[in-house]
C-alpha positions as CSV (number, residue, x, y, z in Angstrom):
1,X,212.3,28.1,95.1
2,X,211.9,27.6,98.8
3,X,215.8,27.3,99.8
4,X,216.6,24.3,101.7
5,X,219.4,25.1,104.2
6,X,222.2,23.1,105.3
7,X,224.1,22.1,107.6
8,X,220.8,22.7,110.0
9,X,221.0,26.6,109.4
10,X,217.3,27.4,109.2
11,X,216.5,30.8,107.5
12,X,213.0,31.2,106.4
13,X,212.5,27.7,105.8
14,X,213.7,23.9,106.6
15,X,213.8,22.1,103.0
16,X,212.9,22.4,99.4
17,X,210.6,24.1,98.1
18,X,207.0,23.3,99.7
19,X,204.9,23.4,96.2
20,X,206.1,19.8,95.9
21,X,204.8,18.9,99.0
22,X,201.0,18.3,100.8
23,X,199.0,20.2,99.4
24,X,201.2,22.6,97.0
25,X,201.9,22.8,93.5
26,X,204.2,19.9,91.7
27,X,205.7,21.9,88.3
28,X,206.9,18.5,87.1
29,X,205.7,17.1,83.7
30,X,202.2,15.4,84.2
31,X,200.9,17.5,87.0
32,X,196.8,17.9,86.6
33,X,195.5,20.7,88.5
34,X,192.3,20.1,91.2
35,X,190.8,22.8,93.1
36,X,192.8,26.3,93.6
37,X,195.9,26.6,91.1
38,X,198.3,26.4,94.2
39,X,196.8,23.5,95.5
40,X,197.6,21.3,91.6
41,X,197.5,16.9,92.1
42,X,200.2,15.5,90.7
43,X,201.2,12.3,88.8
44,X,201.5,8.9,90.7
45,X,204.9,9.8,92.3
46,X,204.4,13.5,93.2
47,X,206.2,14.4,96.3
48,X,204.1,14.0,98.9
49,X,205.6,13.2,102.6
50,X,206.6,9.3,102.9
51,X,207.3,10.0,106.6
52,X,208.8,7.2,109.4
53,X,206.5,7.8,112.4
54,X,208.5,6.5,115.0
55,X,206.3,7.3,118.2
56,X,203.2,5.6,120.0
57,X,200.9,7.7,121.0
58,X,200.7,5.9,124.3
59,X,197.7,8.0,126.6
60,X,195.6,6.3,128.9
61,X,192.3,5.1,128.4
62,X,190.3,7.6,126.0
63,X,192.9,8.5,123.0
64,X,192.5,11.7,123.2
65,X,193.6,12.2,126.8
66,X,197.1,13.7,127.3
67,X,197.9,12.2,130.0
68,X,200.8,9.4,129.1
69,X,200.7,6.3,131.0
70,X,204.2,6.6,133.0
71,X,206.7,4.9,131.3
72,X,210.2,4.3,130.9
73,X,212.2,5.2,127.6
74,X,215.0,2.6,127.0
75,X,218.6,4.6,127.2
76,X,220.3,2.5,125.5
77,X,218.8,-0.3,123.3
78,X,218.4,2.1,120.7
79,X,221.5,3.9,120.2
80,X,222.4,4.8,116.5
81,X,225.3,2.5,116.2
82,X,222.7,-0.6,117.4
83,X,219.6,1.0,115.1
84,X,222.0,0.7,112.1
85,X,223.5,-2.4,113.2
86,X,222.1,-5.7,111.6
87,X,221.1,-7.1,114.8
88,X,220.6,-4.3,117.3
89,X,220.8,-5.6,120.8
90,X,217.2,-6.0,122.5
91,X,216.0,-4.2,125.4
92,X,215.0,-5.5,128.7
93,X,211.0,-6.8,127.8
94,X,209.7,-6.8,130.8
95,X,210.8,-3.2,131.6
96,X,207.8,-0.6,130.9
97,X,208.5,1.2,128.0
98,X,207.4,4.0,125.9
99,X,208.3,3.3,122.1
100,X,206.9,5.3,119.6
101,X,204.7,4.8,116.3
102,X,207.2,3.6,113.8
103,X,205.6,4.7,110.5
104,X,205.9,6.0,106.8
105,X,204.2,8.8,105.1
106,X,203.3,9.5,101.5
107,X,200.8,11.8,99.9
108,X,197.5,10.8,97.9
109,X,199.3,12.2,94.8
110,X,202.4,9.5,95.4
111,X,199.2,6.8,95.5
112,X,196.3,7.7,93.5
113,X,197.6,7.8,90.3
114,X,199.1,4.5,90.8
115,X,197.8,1.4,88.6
116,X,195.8,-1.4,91.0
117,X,199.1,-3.5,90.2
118,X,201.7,-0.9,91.5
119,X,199.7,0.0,94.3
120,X,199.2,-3.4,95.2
121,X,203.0,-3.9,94.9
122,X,203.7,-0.7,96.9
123,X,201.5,-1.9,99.8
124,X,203.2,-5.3,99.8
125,X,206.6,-3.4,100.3
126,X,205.3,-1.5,103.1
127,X,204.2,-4.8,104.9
128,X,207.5,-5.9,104.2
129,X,209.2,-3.3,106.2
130,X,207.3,-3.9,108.8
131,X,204.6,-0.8,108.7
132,X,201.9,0.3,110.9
133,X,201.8,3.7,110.5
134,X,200.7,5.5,107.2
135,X,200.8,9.2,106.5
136,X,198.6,10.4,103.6
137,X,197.3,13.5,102.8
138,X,193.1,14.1,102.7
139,X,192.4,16.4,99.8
140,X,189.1,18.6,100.6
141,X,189.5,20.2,97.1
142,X,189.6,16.9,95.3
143,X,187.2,15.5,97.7
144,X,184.3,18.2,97.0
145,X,185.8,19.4,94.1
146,X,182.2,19.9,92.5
147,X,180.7,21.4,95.4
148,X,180.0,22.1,99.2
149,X,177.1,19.2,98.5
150,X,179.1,16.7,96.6
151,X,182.0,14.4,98.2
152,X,183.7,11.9,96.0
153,X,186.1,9.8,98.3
154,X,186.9,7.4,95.8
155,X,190.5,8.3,96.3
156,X,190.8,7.9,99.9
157,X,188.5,4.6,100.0
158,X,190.9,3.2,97.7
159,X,194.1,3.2,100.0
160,X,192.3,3.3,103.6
161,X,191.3,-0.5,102.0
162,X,194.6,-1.2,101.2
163,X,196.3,0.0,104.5
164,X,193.5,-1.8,106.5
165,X,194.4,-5.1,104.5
166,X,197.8,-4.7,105.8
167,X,196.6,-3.6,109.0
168,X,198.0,-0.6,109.0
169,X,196.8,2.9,110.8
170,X,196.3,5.7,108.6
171,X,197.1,9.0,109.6
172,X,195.0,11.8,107.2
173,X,197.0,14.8,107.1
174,X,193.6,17.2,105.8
175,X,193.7,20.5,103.6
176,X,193.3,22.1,100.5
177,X,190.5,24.1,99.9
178,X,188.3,23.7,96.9
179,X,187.6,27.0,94.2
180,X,184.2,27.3,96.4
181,X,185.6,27.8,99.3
182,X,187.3,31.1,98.8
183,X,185.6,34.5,98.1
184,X,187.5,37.5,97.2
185,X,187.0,41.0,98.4
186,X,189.0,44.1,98.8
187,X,191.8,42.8,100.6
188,X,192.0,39.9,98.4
189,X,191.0,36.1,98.4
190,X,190.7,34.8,101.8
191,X,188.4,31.5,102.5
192,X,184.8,32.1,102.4
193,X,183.4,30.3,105.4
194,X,185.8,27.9,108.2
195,X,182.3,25.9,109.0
196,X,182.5,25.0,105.5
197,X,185.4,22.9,106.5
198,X,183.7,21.7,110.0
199,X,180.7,19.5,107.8
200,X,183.8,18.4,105.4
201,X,185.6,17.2,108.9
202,X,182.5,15.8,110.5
203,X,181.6,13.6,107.1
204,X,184.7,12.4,107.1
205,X,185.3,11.6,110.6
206,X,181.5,9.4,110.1
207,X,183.0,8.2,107.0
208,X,186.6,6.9,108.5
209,X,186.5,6.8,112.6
210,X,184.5,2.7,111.9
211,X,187.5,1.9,109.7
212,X,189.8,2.5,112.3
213,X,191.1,6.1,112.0
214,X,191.2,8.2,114.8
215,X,194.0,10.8,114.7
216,X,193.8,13.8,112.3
217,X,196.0,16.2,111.5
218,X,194.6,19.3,110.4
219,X,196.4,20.8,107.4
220,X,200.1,20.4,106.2
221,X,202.9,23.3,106.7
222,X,200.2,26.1,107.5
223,X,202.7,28.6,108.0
224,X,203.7,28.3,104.1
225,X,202.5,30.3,101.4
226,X,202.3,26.9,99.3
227,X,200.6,25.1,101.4
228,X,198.0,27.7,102.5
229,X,197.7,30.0,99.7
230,X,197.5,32.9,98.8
231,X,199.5,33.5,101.8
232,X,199.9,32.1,105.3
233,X,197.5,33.3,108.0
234,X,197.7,32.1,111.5
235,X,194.3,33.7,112.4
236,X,192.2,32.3,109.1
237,X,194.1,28.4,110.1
238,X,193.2,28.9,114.0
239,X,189.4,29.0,112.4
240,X,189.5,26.1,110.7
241,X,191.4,24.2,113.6
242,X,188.4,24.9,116.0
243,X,186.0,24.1,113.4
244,X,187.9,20.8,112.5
245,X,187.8,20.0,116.2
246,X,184.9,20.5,117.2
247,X,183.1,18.4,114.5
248,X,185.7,15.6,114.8
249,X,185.0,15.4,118.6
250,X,181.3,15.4,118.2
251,X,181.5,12.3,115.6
252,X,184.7,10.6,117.4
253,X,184.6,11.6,121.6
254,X,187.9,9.9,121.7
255,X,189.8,11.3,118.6
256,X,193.2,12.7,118.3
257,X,193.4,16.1,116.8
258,X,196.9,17.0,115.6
259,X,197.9,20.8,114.9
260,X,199.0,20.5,111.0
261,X,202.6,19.7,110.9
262,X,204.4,23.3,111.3
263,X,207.7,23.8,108.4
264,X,210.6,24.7,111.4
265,X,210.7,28.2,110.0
266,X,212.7,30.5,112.1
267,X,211.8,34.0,110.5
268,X,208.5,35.8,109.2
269,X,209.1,37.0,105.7
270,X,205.1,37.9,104.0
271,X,207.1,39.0,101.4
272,X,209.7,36.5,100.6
273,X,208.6,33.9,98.2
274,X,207.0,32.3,99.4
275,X,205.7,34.3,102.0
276,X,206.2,32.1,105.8
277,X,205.7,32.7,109.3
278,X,207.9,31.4,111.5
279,X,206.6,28.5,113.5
280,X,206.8,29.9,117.2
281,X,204.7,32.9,115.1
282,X,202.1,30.8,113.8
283,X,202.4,29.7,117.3
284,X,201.8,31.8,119.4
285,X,198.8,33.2,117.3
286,X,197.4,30.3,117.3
287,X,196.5,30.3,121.3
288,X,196.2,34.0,121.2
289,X,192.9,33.3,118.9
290,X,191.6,30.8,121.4
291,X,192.3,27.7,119.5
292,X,195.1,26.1,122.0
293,X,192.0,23.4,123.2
294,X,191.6,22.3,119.5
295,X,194.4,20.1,119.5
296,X,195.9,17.3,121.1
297,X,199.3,17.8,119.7
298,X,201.9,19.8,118.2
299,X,202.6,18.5,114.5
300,X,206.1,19.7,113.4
301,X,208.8,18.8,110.6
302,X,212.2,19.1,112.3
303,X,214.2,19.4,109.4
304,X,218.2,19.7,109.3
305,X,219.5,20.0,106.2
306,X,222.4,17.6,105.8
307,X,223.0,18.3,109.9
308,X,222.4,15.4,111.9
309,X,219.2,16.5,114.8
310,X,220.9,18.1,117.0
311,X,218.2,19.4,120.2
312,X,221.0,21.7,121.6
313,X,221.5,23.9,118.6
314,X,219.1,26.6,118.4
315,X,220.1,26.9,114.3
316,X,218.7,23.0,114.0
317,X,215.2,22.0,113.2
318,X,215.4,20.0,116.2
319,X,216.7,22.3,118.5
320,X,213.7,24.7,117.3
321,X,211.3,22.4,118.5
322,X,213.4,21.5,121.7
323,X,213.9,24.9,123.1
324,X,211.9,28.0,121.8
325,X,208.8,25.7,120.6
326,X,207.9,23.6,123.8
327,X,209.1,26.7,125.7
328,X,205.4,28.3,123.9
329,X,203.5,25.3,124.9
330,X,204.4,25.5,128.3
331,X,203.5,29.0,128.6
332,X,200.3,28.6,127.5
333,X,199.6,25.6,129.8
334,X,200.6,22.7,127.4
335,X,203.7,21.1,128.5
336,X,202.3,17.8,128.4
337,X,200.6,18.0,125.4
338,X,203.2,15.8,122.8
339,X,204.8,16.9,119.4
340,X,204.3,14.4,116.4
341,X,207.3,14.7,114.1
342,X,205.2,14.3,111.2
343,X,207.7,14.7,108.7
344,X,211.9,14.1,108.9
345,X,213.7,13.4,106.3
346,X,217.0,14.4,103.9
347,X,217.8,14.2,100.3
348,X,220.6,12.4,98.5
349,X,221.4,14.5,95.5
350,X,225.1,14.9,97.1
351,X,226.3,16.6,94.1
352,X,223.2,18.9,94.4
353,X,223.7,19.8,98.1
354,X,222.0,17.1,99.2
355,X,223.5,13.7,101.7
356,X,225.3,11.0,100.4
357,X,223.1,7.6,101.0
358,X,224.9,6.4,104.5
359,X,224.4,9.8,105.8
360,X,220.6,9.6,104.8
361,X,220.6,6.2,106.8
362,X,222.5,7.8,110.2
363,X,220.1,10.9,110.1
364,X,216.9,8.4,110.1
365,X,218.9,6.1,113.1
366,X,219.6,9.6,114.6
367,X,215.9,10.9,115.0
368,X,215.1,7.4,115.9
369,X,217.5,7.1,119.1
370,X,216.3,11.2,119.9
371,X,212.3,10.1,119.4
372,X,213.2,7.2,121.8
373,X,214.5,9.2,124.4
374,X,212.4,12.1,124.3
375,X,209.1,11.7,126.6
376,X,207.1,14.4,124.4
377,X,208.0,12.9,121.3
378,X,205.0,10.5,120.7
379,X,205.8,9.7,116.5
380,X,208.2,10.8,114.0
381,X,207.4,10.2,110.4
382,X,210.5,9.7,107.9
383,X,210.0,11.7,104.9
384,X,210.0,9.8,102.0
385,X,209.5,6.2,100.5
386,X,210.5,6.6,97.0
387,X,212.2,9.2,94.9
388,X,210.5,11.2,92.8
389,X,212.8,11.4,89.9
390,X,216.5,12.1,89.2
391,X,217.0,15.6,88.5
392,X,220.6,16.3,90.8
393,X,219.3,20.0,91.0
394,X,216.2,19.2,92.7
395,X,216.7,18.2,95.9
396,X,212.6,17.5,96.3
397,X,212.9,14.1,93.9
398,X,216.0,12.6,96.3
399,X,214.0,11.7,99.8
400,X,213.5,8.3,99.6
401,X,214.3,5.4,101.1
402,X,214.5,3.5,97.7
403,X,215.8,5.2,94.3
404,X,213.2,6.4,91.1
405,X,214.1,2.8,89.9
406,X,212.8,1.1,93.0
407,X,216.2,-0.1,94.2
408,X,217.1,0.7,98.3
409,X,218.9,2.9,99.8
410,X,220.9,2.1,103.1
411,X,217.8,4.2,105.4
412,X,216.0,1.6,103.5
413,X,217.6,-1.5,106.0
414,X,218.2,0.8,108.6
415,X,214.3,1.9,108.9
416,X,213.3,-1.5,108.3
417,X,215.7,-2.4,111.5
418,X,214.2,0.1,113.8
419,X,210.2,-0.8,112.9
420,X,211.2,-4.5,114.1
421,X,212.6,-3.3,117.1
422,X,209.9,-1.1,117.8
423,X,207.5,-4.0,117.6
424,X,209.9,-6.3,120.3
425,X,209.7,-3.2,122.4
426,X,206.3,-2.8,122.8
């Protein structure tokens, strides 16, 4: 069990444990296993990241330039107290501003497995909230589960329809690799070939860019053992970011490539289980093996527990990536490169160590008003939509904005609130 610390004390890791999560194994009832044993799918409400995005990724003309348009964040329109009010008070509109994407992501495993009818009804909820944004994984070991030859995107067509039907933007967050994809030798299983994942990349950037996606991100929570089995490694992940970059850029010139979302893990344990690196780690390996031009921005999941984000504690998920984190990116050259918050979120098991429900909703108003008036922050993704079950021990089914029964939480109102003022601001 990957501990989940609280009161924003990060150890080796920032919330529950990551088999539940993109791309990792789900050991609830129903799971069906797809490609490597670590990497199982999951019944239709596995955990996968329902995320509020809450920045726009506002660069001048070609998206993938990093150069943001000067702008002007609003100081104080978006305040917690007027996020969570009922009728937060409006900004200025003809001020130039810089709001973020406002969106929500959830994994293929929370959709797939869904009936036409549910999934229909799920959509119609998200278009009542007010979404643009859509977070979902890509699975490349359900994808080309029968071979390096065969591609069966079924899945994904299924819910890039429905989000484009809402007109939402789908963000794919890509990974898991397929039993083909490894080979095994003295030291142990390690992936057989990164171009391997270059022509999965390049098919599905042919396959997707003409219905409107052009931002990637490039694996979930690397620097996990669960995501990126059988154990993390920032050189074997730097390979498969260039080769995922490179072929993305050749099919779409003006794509977005987004470092997978890094777990705010503050210490390298290889033999903890799991085994992690610690994000400034991963890191800083990552530009030592040349890869610090395949990406656009820094994914990262600034988790805090039950702490409210807090950028000035250095114990905080959110302090980690405002101090120690951009410090890195500067010194490599990258200071205006952006962070997507790609995942945020808190349970409400309170009697598990979890948040009670009006805490959930003042942490989401919280990252909201610190997205809003922080220029590198360019989206923030609220972990999740919907609960995945009831169990008060497992803090991985309470992250939702709505219950396992479907009815809402207070972050429910409250995130509705802030997409609708997003959308005035803009």
């Amino acid at each position: 069990m990957f501990n989940f610390p609280f009161r924003g004390k990060l150890t080796t890791g920032c919330r529950p444990a990551p088999g539940n999560r993109l791309f990792g194994t789900n050991h609830r009832a129903g799971s069906r296993p797809c490609g490597d044993p670590m990497h199982a799918t999951t019944s239709p409400h596995s955990g996968r990241p329902s995320a509020l995005s809450l920045a726009r990724y506002a660069c001048s003309n070609p998206m993938r330039a990093l150069g943001r348009k000067a702008y002007r964040r609003l100081p104080t329109a978006l305040t917690l107290a007027a996020l969570l009010s009922g009728t937060p008070a409006l900004p200025d509109q003809d001020a130039e501003t810089g709001a973020p994407i406002a969106g929500l992501a959830v994994g293929l495993d929370a959709l797939r497995w869904q009936s036409h009818t549910s999934l229909v009804a799920e959509f119609m909820d998200y278009h009542q909230l007010g979404l643009r944004w859509l977070r979902t994984d890509l699975n490349w070991a359900s994808v080309q589960s029968a071979g390096p030859d065969s591609y069966d995107w079924r899945d994904m067509d299924r819910i890039v329809a429905m989000a484009r039907m809402h007109d939402m933007k789908v963000l794919p967050a890509v990974g898991s690799l397929p039993d083909w994809a490894w080979t095994t030798d003295a030291d142990g299983r390690k992936i057989r070939d990164a171009r391997a994942f270059g022509r999965f990349m390049q098919a599905a950037a042919e396959r997707y860019a003409p219905q409107n996606i052009h931002v990637w991100e490039i694996w979930n929570e690397p620097n996990l053992q669960g995501p990126f089995p059988p154990h993390p490694d920032a050189s074997a992940y730097a390979a498969l970011l260039k080769e995922a970059a490179a072929a993305i850029r050749d099919t779409d010139p003006g794509a977005i490539v987004l470092l997978g979302g890094l777990a705010a893990v503050m210490v390298t344990d290889l033999d903890g289980d799991p085994a992690a690196i610690s994000a400034l780690d991963f890191l800083e390996t990552i530009y030592a093996e040349g890869a610090g031009s395949s990406f656009d921005a820094v994914g990262f999941h600034p988790y805090t527990g039950t702490a409210l984000p807090d950028p000035s504690d250095p114990q905080n998920g959110w302090g980690l990536m405002s101090g120690p984190l951009r410090d890195i990116m500067a010194a490599n050259g990258d200071g205006s490169k952006p962070i997507w918050v790609t995942e945020y979120g808190a349970p409400t098991n309170i009697g598990g160590g979890g948040t009670s429900h009006d805490d959930q909703a003042r942490m989401l108003g919280s990252a909201a008003d610190l997205a809003q008036r922080t220029p590198w922050i360019d989206a923030l993704f609220w972990y999740s939509y919907r609960d995945l079950g009831d169990d008060p021990q497992n803090r991985e089914d309470w992250f939702g904005l709505i219950d396992a029964q479907g009815h809402p939480k207070p972050a429910r109102a409250a995130f509705e609130r802030i997409l609708l003022q997003l959308q005035k601001v803009r």
